[in-house]
LOFIKOL-543239 format. One line per field, with one value per residue (C-alpha): y, x, z; residue in one letter; chain; residue number from 1. Coordinates in nm, 3 decimals, decimal comma, always signed. Example, Ala and Ser with C-alpha at 12.3 -4.5 7.8 and 13.67 -1.06 7.14 Angstrom:
BEGIN
y <- -0,450 | -0,106 $
x <- +1,230 | +1,367 $
z <- +0,780 | +0,714 $
residu <- A | S $
chaine <- A | A $
num <- 1 | 2 $
end
This chain:
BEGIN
y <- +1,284 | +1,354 | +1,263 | +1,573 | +1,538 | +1,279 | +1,481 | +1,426 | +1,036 | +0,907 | +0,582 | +0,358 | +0,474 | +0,428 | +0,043 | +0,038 | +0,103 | -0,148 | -0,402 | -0,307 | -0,305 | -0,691 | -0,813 | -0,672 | -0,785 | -1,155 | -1,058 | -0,733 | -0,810 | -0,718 | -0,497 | -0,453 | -0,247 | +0,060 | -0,061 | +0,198 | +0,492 | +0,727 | +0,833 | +1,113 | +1,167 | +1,566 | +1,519 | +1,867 | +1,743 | +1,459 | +1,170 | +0,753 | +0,533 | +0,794 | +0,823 | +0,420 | +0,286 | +0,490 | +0,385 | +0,015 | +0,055 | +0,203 | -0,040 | -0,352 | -0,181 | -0,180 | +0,202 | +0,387 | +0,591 | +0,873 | +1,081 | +1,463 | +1,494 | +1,902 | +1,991 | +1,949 | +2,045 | +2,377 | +2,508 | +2,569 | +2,797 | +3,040 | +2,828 | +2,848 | +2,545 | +2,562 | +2,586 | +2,289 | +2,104 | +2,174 | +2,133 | +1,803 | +1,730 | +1,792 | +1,511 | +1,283 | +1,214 | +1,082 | +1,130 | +1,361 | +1,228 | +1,591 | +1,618 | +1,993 | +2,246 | +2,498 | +2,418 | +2,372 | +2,313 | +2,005 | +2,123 | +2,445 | +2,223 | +2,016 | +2,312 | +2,476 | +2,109 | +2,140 | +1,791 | +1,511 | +1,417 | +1,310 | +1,497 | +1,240 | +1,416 | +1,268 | +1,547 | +1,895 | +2,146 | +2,079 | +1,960 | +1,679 | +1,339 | +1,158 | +0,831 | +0,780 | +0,803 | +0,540 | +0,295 | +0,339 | +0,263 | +0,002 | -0,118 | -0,162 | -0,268 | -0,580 | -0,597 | -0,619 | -0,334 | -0,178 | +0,211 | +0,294 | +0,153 | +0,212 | +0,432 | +0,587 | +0,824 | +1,049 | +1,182 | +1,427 | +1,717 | +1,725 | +2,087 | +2,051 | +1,734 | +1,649 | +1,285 | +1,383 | +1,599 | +1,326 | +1,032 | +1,277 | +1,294 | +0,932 | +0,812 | +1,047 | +0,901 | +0,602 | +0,626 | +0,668 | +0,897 | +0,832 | +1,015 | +1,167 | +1,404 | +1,412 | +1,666 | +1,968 | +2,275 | +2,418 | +2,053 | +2,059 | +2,207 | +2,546 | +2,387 | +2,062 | +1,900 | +1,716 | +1,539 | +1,568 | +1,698 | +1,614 | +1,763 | +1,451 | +1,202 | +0,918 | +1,066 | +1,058 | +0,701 | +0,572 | +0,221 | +0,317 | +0,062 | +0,227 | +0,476 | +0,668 | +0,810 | +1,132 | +1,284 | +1,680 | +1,811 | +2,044 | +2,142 | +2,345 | +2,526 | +2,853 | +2,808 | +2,931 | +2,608 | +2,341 | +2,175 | +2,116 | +1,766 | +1,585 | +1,723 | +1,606 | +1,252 | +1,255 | +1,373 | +1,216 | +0,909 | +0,639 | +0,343 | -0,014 | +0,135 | +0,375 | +0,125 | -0,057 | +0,207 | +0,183 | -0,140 | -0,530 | -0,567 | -0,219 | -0,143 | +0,082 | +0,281 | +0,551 | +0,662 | +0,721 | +0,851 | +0,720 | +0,944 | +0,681 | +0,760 | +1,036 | +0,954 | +0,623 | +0,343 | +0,039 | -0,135 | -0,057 | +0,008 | -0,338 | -0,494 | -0,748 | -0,498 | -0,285 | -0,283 | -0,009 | -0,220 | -0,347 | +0,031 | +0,023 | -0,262 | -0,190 | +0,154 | +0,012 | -0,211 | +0,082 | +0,330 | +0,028 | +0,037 | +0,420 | +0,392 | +0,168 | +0,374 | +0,686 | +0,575 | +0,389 | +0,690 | +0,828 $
x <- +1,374 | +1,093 | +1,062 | +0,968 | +1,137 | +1,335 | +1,636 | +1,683 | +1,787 | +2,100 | +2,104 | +2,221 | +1,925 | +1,675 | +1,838 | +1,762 | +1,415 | +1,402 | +1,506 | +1,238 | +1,003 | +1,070 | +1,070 | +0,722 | +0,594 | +0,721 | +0,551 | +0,307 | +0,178 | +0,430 | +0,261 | +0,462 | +0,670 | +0,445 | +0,311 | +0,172 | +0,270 | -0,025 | -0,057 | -0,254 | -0,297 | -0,399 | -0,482 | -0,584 | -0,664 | -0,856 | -0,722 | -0,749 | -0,440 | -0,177 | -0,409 | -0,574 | -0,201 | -0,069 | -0,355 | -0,326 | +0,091 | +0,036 | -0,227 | -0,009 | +0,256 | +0,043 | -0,019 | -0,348 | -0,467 | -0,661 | -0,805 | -0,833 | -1,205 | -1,105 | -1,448 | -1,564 | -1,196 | -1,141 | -0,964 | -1,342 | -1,331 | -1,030 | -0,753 | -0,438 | -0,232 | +0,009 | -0,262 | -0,469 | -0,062 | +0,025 | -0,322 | -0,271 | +0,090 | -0,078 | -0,265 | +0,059 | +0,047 | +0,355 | +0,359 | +0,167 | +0,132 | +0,047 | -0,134 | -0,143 | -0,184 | +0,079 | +0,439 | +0,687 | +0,391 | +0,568 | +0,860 | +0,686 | +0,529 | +0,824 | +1,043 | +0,749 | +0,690 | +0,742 | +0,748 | +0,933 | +0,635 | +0,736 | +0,585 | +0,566 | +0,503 | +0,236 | +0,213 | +0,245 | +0,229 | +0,296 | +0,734 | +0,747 | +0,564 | +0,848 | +0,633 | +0,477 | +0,875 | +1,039 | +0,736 | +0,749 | +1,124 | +1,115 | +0,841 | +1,100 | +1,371 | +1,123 | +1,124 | +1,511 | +1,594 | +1,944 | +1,901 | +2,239 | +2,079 | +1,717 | +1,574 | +1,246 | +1,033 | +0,735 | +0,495 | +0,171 | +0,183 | +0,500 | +0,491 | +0,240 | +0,329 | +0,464 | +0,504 | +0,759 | +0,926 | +0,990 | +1,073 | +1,328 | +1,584 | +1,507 | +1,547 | +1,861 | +2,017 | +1,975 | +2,157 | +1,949 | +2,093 | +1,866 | +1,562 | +1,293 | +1,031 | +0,737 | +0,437 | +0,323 | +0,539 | +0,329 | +0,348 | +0,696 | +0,944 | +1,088 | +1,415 | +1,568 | +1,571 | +1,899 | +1,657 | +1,585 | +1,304 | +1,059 | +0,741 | +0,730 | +0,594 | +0,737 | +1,088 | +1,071 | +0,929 | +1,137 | +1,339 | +1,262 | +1,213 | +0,911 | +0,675 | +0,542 | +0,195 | +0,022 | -0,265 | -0,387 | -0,400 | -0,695 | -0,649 | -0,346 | -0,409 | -0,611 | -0,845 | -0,601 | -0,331 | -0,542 | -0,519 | -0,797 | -0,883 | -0,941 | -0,586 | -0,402 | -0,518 | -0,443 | -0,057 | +0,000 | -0,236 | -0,025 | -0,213 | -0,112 | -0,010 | +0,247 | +0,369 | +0,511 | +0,778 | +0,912 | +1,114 | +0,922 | +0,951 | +0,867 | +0,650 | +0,375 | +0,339 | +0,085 | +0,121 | -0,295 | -0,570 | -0,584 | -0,835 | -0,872 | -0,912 | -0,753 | -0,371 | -0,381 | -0,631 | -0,814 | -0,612 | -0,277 | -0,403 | -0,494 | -0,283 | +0,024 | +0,307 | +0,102 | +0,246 | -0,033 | -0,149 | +0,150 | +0,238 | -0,053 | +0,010 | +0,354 | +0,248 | +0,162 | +0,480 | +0,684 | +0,480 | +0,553 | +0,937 | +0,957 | +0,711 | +0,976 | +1,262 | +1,174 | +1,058 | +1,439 | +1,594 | +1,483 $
z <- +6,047 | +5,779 | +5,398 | +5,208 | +4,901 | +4,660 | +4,659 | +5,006 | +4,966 | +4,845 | +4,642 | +4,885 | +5,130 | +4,795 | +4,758 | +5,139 | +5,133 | +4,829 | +5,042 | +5,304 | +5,053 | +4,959 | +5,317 | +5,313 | +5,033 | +5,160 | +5,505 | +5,507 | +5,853 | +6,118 | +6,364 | +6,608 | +6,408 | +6,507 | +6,814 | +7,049 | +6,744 | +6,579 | +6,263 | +6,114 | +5,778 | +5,652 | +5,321 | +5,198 | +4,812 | +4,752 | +4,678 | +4,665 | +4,628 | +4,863 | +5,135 | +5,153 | +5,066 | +5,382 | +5,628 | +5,510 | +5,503 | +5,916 | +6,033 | +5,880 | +6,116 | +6,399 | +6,436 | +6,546 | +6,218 | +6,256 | +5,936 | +5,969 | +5,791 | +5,671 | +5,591 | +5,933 | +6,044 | +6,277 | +5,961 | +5,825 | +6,108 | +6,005 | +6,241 | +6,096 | +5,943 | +6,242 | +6,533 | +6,336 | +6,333 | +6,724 | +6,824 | +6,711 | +6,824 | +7,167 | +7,132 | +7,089 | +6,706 | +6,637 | +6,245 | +5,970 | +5,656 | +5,426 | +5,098 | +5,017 | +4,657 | +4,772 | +4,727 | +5,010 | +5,285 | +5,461 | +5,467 | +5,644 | +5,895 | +5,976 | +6,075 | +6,301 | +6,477 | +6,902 | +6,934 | +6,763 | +6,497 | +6,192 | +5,861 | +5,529 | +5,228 | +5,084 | +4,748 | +4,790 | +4,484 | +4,139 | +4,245 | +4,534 | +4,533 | +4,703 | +4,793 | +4,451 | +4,273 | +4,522 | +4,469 | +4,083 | +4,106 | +4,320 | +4,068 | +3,739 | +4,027 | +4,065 | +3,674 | +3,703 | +3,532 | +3,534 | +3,593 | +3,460 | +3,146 | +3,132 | +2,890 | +3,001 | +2,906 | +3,091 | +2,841 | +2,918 | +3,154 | +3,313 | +3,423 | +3,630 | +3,777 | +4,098 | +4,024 | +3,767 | +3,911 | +4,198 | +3,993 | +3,757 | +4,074 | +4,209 | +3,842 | +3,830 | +4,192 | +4,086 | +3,783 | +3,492 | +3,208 | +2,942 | +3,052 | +2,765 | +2,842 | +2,547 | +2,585 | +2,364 | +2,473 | +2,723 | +2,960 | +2,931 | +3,158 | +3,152 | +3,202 | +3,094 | +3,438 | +3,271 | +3,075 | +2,707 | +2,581 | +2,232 | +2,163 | +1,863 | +2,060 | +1,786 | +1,777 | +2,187 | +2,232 | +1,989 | +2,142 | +2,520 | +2,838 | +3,051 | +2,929 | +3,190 | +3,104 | +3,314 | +3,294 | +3,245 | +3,580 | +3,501 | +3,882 | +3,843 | +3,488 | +3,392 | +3,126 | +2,857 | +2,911 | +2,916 | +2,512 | +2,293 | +2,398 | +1,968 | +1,933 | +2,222 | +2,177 | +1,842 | +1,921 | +2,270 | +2,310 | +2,419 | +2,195 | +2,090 | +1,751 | +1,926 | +2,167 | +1,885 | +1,851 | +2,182 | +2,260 | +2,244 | +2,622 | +2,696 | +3,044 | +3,060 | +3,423 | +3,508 | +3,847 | +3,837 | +3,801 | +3,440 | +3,206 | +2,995 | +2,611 | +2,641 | +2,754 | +2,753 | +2,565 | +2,694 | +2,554 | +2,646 | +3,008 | +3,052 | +2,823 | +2,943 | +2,919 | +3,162 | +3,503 | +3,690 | +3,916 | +4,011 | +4,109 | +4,313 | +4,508 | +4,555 | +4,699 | +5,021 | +5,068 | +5,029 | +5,260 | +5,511 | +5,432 | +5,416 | +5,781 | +5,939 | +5,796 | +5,984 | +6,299 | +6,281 | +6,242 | +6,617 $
residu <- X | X | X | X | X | X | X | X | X | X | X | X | X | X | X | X | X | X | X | X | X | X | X | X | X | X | X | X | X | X | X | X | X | X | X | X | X | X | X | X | X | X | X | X | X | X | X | X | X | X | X | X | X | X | X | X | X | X | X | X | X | X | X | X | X | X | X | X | X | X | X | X | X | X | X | X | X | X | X | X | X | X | X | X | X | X | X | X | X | X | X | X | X | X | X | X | X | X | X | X | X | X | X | X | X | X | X | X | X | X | X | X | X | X | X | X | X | X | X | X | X | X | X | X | X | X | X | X | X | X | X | X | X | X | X | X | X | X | X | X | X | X | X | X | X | X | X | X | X | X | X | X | X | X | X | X | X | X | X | X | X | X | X | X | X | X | X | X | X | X | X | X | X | X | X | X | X | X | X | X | X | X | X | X | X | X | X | X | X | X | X | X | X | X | X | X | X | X | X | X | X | X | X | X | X | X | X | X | X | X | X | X | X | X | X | X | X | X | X | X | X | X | X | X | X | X | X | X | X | X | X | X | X | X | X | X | X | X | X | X | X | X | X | X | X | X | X | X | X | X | X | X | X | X | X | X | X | X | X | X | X | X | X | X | X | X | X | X | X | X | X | X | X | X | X | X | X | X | X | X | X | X | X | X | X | X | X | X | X | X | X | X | X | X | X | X | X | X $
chaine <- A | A | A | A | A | A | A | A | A | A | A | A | A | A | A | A | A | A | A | A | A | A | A | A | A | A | A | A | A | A | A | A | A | A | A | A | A | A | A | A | A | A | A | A | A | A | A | A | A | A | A | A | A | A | A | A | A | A | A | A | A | A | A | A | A | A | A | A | A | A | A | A | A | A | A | A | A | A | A | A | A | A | A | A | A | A | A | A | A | A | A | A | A | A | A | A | A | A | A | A | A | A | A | A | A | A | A | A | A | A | A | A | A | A | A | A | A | A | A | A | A | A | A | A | A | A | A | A | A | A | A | A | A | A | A | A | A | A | A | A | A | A | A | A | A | A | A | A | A | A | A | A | A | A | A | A | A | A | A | A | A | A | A | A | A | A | A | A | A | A | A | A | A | A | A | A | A | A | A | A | A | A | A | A | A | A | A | A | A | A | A | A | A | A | A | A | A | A | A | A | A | A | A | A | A | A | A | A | A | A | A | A | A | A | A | A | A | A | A | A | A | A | A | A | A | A | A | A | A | A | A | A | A | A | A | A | A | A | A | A | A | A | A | A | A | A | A | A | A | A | A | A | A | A | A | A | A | A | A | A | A | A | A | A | A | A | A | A | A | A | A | A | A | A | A | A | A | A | A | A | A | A | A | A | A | A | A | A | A | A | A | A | A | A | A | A | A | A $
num <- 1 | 2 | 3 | 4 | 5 | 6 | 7 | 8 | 9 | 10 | 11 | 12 | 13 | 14 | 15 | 16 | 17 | 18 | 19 | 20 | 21 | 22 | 23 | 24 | 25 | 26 | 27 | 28 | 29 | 30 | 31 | 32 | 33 | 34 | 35 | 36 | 37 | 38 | 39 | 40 | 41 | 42 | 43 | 44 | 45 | 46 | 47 | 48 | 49 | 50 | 51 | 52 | 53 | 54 | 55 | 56 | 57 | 58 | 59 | 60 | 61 | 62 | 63 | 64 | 65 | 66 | 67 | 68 | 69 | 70 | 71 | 72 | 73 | 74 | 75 | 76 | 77 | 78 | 79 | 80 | 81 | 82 | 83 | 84 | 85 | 86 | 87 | 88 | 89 | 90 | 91 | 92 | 93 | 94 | 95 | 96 | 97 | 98 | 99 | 100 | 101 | 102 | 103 | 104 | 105 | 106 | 107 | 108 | 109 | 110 | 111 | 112 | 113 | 114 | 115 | 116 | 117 | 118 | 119 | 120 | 121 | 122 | 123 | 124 | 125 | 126 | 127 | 128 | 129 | 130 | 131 | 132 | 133 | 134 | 135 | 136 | 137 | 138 | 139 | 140 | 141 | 142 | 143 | 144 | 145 | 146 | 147 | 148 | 149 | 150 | 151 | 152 | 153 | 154 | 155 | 156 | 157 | 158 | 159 | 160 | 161 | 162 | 163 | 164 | 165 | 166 | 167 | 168 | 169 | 170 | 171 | 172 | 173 | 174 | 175 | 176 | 177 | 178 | 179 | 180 | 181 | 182 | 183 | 184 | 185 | 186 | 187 | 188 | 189 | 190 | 191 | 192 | 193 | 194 | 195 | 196 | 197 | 198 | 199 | 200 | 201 | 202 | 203 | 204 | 205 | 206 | 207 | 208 | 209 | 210 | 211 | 212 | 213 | 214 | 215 | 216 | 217 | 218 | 219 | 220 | 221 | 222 | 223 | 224 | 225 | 226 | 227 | 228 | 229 | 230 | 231 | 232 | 233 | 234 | 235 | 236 | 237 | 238 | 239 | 240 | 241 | 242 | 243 | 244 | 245 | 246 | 247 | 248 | 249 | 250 | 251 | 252 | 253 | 254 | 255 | 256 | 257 | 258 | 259 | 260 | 261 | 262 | 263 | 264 | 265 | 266 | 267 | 268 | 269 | 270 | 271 | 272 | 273 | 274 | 275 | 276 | 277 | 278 | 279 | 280 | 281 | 282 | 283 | 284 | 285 | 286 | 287 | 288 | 289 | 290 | 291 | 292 | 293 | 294 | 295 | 296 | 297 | 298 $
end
């Protein structure tokens, strides 16, 4: 059993790992959950909140956690991904936690695996984030909100963003209808995703729930997509002014890093209908839950 993408999960196994998630958030210490189990993580883009919410989720378990350092890595060398993986699985890990650029990596490495190591997709291209969409729903689950009758919108680079692509389908499992993607044409979609689409970023904010800010991931552009910065900010800002259009109770998520000033302000960053931090801590409850999950399902 491995978690590479969203799609992957039904609801009732999403509502299960929400109920894992709570237990841990009552009780994060419970290591003998993962007694005598080792986890790697192979995180081959940087990265801050993925990579210390997973060690903190596995040590609160009880695992060993080991960090592949890839600059210093026999893949500096010209080793193959799959030598660097078995090479590894010959040392006993019992679970890879993968950050990687290209698209469909983890689901490469789980079907070359010898052993019965677990891979956790941890971000992989520009399409799967699968750990940073269960902890952002399990995030307005806590704020009580009924999916069948959320309204939510994502605004900023959504082509390029594996994050959205994630929570779309776990936003879509779990029964949201009522889903609004706002960006200048180029960040949107090439397809609808079964969500609908406004390059007005008024129109599309107009009476929603959660806005969902991202930022420009520079990273995975050429020179000629990336927007002239005055511009953007001026159309796509999310600021206390624009706020006001959405609905009074509205929640404010950014799945992080913030460039702040240019998607999002100060202000509405920090303000009280901000609930980013909250993401953040609830990051490492879930990784415990989704942890637990797998190693179950042996």
């Amino acid at each position: 059993m491995h978690l590479i993408n969203t799609q992957q999960l039904t609801k009732n196994e999403i509502l299960h790992l929400f109920e894992l998630t709570k237990s841990y958030k009552k009780n994060p210490w419970q290591t003998h959950i993962l007694k005598n189990k080792t986890i790697m993580t192979l995180f081959f883009e940087t990265s801050t909140r993925t990579r210390c919410s997973f060690e903190l989720a596995a040590q609160r378990l009880g695992a060993v956690v080991l960090n592949l350092d890839l600059e210093t890595s026999s893949s500096q060398k010209g080793e193959s991904l799959l030598d660097t993986i078995w090479t590894l699985e010959a040392m006993q890990i019992d679970a890879f936690v993968v950050r990687h650029q290209e698209e469909n990596t983890c689901q490469y490495i789980a079907e070359h695996l010898k052993t019965n190591s677990k891979v956790i997709n941890a971000g992989n291209g520009t399409q799967t984030h699968p750990t940073q969409a269960l902890l952002d729903a399990f995030t307005l689950h806590e704020h009580n909100k009924d999916f069948t009758k959320l309204s939510l919108a994502i605004v900023g680079d959504i082509r390029h963003s594996r994050v959205a692509h994630s929570n779309i389908n776990c936003l879509q499992t779990l029964g949201v209808k009522d889903l609004r993607l706002i960006g200048p044409k180029q960040f949107l979609p090439e397809t609808t995703l079964g969500c609908n689409q406004f390059t007005d970023f008024a129109r599309g904010i107009k009476d929603v729930d959660v806005v969902m800010m991202l930022r420009i991931q520079k990273e995975r552009m050429n020179t000629a997509e990336i927007p002239d910065l005055e511009n953007y900010c001026t159309q796509y800002q999310l600021t206390e002014e624009k706020l006001k259009l959405a609905k009074p109770d509205v929640l404010v998520m950014h799945p992080g890093p913030m460039n702040r000033d240019i998607e999002i302000t100060d202000a509405v960053a920090d303000g009280a209908q901000s609930v980013i931090l909250q993401q953040v801590q609830n990051g490492v409850f879930m990784r415990q839950a989704i942890l637990q999950w797998l190693f179950a399902k042996c």
